[in-house]
C-alpha positions as CSV (number, residue, x, y, z in Angstrom):
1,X,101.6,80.7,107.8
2,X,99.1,81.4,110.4
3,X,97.6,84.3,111.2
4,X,99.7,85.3,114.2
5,X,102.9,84.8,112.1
6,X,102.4,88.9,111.5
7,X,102.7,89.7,115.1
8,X,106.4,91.2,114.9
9,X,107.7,91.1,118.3
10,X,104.5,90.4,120.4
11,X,104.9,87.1,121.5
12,X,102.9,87.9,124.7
13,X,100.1,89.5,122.8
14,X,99.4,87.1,120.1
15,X,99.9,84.1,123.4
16,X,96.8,86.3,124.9
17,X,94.9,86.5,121.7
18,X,95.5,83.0,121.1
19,X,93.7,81.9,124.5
20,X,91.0,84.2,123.6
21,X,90.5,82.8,120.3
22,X,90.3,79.6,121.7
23,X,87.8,80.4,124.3
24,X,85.5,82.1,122.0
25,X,85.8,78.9,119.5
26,X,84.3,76.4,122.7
27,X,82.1,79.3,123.3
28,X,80.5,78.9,119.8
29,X,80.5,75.2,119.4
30,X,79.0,75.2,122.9
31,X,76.1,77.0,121.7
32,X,75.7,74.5,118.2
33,X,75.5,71.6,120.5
34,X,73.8,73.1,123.2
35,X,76.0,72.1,125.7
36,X,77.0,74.4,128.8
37,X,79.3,77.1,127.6
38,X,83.2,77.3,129.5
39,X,82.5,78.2,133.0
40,X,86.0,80.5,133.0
41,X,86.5,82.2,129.2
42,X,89.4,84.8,128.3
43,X,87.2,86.1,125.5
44,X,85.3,89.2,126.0
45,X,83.1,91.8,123.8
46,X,85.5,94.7,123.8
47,X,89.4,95.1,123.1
48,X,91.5,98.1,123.4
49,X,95.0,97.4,121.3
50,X,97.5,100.2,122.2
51,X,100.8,100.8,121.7
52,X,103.4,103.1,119.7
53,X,103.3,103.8,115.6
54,X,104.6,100.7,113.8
55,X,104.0,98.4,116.3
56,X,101.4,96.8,114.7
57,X,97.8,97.4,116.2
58,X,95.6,97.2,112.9
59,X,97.8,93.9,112.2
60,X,96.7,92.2,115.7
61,X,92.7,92.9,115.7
62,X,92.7,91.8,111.9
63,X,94.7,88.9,113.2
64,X,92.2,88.3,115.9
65,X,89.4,88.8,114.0
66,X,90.3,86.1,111.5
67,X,91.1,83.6,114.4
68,X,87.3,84.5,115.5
69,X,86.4,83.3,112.2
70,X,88.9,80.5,111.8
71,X,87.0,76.9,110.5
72,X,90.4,74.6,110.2
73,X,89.1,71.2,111.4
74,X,92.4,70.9,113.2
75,X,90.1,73.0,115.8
76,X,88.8,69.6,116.9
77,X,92.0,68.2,117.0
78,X,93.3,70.6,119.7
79,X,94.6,73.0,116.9
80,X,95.0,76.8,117.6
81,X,92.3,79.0,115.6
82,X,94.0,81.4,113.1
83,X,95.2,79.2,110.7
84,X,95.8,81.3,107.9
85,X,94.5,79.0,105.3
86,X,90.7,78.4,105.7
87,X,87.6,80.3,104.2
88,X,86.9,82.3,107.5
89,X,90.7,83.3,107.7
90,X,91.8,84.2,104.2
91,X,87.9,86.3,103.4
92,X,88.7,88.4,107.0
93,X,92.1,89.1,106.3
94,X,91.7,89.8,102.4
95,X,88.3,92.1,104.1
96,X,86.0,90.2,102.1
97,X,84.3,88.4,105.2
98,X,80.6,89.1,105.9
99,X,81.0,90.1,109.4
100,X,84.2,91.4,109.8
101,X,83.7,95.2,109.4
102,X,87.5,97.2,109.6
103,X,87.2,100.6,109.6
104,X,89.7,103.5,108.9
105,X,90.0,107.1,108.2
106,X,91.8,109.2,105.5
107,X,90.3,112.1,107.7
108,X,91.3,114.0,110.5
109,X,88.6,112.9,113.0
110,X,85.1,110.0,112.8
111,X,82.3,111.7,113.7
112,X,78.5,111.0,115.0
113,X,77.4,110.1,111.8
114,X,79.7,107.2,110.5
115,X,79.7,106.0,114.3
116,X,75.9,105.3,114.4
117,X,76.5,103.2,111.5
118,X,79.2,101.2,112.8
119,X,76.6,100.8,116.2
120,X,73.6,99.8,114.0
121,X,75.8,97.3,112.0
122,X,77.1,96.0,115.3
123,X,73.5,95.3,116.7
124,X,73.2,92.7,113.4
125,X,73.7,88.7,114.3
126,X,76.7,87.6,112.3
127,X,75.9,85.6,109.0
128,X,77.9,83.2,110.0
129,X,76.7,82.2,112.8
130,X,80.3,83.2,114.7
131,X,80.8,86.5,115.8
132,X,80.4,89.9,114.4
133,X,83.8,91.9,114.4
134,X,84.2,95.7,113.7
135,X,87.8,96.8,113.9
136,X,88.1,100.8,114.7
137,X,91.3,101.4,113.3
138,X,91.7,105.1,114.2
139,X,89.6,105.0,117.7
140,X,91.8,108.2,118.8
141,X,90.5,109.5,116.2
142,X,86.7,109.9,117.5
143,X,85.3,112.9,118.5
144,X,84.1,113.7,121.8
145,X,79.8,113.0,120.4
146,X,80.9,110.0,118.1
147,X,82.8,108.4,121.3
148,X,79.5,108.9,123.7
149,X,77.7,107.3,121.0
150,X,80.4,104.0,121.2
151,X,80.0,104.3,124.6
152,X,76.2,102.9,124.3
153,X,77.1,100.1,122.2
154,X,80.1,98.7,124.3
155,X,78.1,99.1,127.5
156,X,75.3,96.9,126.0
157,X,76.9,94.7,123.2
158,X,74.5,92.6,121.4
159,X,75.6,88.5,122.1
160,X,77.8,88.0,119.1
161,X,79.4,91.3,118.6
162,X,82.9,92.0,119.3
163,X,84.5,95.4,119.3
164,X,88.5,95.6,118.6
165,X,89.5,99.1,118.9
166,X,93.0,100.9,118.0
167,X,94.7,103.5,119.6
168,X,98.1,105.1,120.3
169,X,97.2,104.7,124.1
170,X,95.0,104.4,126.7
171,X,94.5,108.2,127.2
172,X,93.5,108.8,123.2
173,X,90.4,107.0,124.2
174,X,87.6,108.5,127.0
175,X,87.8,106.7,130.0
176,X,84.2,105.7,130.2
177,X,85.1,103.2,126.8
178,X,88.4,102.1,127.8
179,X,86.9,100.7,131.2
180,X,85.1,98.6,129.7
181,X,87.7,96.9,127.4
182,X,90.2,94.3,128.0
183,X,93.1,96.1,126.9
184,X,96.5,94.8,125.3
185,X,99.7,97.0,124.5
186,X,101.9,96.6,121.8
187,X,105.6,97.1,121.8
188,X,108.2,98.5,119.1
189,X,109.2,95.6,117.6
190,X,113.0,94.2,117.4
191,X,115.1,95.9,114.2
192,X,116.0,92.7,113.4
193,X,112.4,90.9,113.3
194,X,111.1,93.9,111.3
195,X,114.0,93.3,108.9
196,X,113.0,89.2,109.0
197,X,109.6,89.5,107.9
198,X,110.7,92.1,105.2
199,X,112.7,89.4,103.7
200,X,109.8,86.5,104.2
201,X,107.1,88.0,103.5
202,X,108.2,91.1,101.3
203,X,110.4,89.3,99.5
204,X,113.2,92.6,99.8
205,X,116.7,92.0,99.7
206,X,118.3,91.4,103.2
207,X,120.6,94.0,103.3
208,X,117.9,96.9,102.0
209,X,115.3,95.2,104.6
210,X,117.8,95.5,107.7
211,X,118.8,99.3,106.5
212,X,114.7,100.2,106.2
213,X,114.2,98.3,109.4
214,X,117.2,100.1,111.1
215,X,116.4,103.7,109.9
216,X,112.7,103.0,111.1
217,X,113.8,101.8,114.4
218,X,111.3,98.7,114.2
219,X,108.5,100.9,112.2
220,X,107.1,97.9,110.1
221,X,104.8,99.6,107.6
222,X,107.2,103.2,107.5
223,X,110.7,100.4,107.1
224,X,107.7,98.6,103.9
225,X,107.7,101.6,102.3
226,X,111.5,103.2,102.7
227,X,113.1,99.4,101.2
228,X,110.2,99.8,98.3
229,X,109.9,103.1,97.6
230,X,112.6,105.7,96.2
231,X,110.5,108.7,96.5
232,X,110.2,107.9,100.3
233,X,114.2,107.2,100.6
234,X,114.6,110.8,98.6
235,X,112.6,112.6,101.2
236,X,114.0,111.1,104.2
237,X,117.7,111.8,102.8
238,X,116.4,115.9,102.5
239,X,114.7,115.7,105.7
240,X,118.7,114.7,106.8
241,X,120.2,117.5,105.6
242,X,117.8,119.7,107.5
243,X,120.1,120.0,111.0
244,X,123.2,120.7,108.4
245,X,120.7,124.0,107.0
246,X,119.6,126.1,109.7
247,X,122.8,128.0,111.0
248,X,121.4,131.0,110.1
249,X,117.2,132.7,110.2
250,X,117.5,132.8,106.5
251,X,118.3,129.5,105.6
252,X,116.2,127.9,109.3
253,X,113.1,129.6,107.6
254,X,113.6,128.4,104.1
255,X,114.2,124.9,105.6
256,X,110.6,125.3,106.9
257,X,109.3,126.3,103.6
258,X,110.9,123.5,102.0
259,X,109.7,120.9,104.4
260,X,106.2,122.6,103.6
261,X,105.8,122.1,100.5
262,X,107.4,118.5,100.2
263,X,104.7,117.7,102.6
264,X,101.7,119.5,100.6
265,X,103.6,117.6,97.1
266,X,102.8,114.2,98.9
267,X,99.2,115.4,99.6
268,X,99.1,116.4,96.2
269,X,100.2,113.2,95.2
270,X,97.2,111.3,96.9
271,X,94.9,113.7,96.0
272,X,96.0,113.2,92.0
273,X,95.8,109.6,92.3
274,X,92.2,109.7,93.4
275,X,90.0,112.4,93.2
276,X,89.6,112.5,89.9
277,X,88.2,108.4,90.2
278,X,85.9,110.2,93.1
279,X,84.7,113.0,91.6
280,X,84.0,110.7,87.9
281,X,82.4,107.8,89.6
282,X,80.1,110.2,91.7
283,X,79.3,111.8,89.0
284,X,78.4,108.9,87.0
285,X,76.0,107.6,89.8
286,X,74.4,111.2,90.1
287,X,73.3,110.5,86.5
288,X,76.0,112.8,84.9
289,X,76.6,112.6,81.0
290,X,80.6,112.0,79.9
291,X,81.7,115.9,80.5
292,X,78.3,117.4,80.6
293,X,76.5,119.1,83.4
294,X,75.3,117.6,86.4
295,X,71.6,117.1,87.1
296,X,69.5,119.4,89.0
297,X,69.7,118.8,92.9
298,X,72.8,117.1,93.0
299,X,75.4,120.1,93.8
300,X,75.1,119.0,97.8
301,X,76.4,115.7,97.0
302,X,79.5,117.1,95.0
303,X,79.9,119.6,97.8
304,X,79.7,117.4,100.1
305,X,82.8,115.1,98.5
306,X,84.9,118.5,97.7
307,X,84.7,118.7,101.6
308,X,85.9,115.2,102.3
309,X,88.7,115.2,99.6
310,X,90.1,118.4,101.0
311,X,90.1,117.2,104.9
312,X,91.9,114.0,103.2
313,X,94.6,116.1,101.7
314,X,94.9,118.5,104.9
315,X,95.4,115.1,106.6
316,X,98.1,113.2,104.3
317,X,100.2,116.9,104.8
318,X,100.0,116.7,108.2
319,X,100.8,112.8,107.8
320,X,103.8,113.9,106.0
321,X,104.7,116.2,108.6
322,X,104.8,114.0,111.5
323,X,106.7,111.9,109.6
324,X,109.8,114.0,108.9
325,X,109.6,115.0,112.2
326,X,110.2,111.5,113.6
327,X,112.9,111.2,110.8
328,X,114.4,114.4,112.9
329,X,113.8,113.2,116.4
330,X,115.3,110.0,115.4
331,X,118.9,111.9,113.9
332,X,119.2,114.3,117.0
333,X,118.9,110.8,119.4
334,X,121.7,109.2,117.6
335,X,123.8,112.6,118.1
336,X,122.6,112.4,121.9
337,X,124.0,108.6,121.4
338,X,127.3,110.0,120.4
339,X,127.6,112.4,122.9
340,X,127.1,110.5,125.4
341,X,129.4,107.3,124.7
342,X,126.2,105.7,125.2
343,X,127.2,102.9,122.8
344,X,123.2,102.5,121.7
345,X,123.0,100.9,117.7
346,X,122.6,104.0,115.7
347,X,119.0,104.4,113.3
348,X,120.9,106.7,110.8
349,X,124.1,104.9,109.9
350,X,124.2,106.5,106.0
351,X,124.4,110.1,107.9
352,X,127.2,109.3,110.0
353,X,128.8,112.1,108.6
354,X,126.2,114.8,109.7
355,X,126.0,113.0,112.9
356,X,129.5,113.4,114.0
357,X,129.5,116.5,112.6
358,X,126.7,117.9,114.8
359,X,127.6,115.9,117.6
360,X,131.0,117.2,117.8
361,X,129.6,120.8,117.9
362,X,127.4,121.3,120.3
363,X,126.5,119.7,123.6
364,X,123.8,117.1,125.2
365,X,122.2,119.8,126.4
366,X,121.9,121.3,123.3
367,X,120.6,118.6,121.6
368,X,118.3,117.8,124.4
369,X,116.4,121.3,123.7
370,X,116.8,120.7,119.5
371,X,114.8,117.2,120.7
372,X,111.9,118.9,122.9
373,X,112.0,121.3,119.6
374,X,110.9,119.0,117.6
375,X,108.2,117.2,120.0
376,X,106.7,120.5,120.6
377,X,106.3,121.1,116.9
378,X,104.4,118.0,116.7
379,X,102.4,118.5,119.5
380,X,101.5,122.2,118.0
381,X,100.5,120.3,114.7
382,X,98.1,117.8,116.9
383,X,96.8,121.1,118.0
384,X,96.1,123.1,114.4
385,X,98.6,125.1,114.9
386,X,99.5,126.5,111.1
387,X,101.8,123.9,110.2
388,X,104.3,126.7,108.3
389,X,104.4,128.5,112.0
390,X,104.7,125.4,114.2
391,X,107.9,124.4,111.5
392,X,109.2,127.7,111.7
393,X,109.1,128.1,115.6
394,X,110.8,124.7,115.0
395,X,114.0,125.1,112.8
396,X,114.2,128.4,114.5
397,X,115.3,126.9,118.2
398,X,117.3,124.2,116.0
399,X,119.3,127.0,115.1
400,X,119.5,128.1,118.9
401,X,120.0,125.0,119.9
């Protein structure tokens, strides 16, 4: 299984990666034999991967990033780079490999600080001897200072670096940094090639992994979870109910409340699973005895993890927000579906129900407006708008309709 077996769906972009991968391969054994390097090369210094949620972005630079590392000997033998197996593949995939540095963020933005790391690491020469790979996972994520200070290190990229940022889309990243990227986009993969590689490489049952794929509409790592996990499947099915609750202010604003607090439960969740580890293991280096008090000079450093654990937890409820919401924007398409006679394959088959049902009560144009609800809620959240306010304003003009 090779490296590019992972790309659901993007044929064309794991063809494009492949030619790169090749080039920079006769670019490196150029240099180890001193002979005169490819006159034409697809491979470049900077890559911008964009496209929806789901489609896979993190999945093709760690792909690509383990083809830039790939030491099969079938290389010499006109073999493709990525094969899956060898040391350079398996320690970058497994993120074990010297000079493949992947970052992401639990946190709601990367700042100047973390990014003038990732720069100085970048200026290193790879330990290898093949390239030196960060993957910026979250590059949308950047803040206005921290993306000036990326700006320096992609206009002046030391020989062997290579830079393989992520983002939703072009616009999520300042212009001055994605001009100076080759950039790929990502499509929503096929239903029934997210459903394949559940079964492959998952090893879930066909029928589950075609229902997760389905209700995801091509969402690989949201359609992982819903076949593996029965909390998720329990807080889709409420999410569900939600058009079925809000026909009157009462019950449209205890609706909100309730999608609230399931999302601050799953924050809660997190937070349980690893703060305490956080807080023990800082405490342990800080020279802390087993439930005694903590040495003089140290409260800065526990401060400054109280910080980071509670922008993590504002950021998994917000993460649990969103996702509900495209739970809801996918319901109220299907009922647009139905409306319409549009005969489109429907993402929420175990609702039917609720879908007739709403579909048969009110109008396109109804549900057109219940849609832009929902989008506008999501946009207000992107926007710190109090979440209970923004979901409120929301089930409110569901009601309306």
């Amino acid at each position: 299984m090779t490296v590019w077996d992972d790309l659901v769906g993007q044929d064309r972009v794991a063809e494009q990666l492949t030619t790169a991968a090749r080039d920079a391969d006769a670019l490196v054994t150029a240099e180890a034999d001193g002979t005169a390097p490819p006159e034409a090369s697809k491979m470049t210094h900077a890559w911008l991967f964009t496209g929806p949620p789901g489609s896979g972005l993190a999945t093709a630079a760690r792909s690509f990033a383990a083809a830039l590392h790939c030491v099969s000997p079938d290389r010499a033998l006109g073999g493709v780079p990525g094969c899956g197996f060898c040391d350079g593949c398996h320690t970058a995939l497994v993120g074990t490999h010297a000079d493949v540095e992947v970052v992401r963020t639990d946190l709601l933005s990367i700042g100047v600080k973390g990014t003038r790391e990732l720069v100085r690491r970048a200026q290193l020469s790879p330990a290898g001897g093949r390239w030196q790979v960060i993957v910026l996972e979250d590059a949308d994520r950047l803040t206005e200072g921290a993306g000036n200070v990326l700006l320096k290190a992609v206009e002046e990229p030391a020989p062997r670096t290579v830079w393989l940022l992520c983002a939703p889309s072009q616009e999520d990243v300042l212009p001055t940094i994605r001009s100076r990227c080759r950039h790929l986009t990502l499509r929503t993969p096929p239903v029934d090639a997210v459903a394949d590689i559940l079964v492959r490489r998952d090893g879930i049952e066909p029928d589950a992994a075609r229902a997760a794929a389905r209700a995801t509409q091509g969402h690989i790592d949201r359609a992982r979870r819903l076949a593996t996990d029965e909390g998720a499947r329990a807080r889709r099915a409420t999410v569900l109910k939600l058009p079925l609750r809000v026909a009157d202010v009462g019950a449209a604003l205890k609706a909100a409340q309730e999608l609230i607090d399931a999302a601050a439960e799953d924050a809660k969740q997190v937070a349980d699973e690893v703060e305490t580890r956080e807080t023990e293991e800082l405490r342990a280096a800080l020279g802390a005895a087993q439930g005694g008090r903590m040495p003089r000079g140290t409260a800065s450093a526990m401060k400054e993890l109280e910080d980071r654990q509670k922008k993590r937890r504002t950021r998994t409820q917000r993460d649990s927000l969103d996702l509900a919401l495209s739970d809801l924007t996918g319901f109220y398409r299907d009922v647009l579906a139905l409306q319409l006679g549009s005969g489109l394959a429907l993402a929420n088959t175990d609702v039917r129900d609720a879908l007739d049902r709403i579909a048969r009560d009110s109008t396109p144009e109804a549900t057109l407006r219940r849609i832009e609800a929902v989008l506008s809620c999501r946009e207000a959240l992107g926007a710190n708008v109090a979440p209970l306010l923004a979901v409120e304003a929301m089930t409110m003009s569901l009601r309306a309709g």
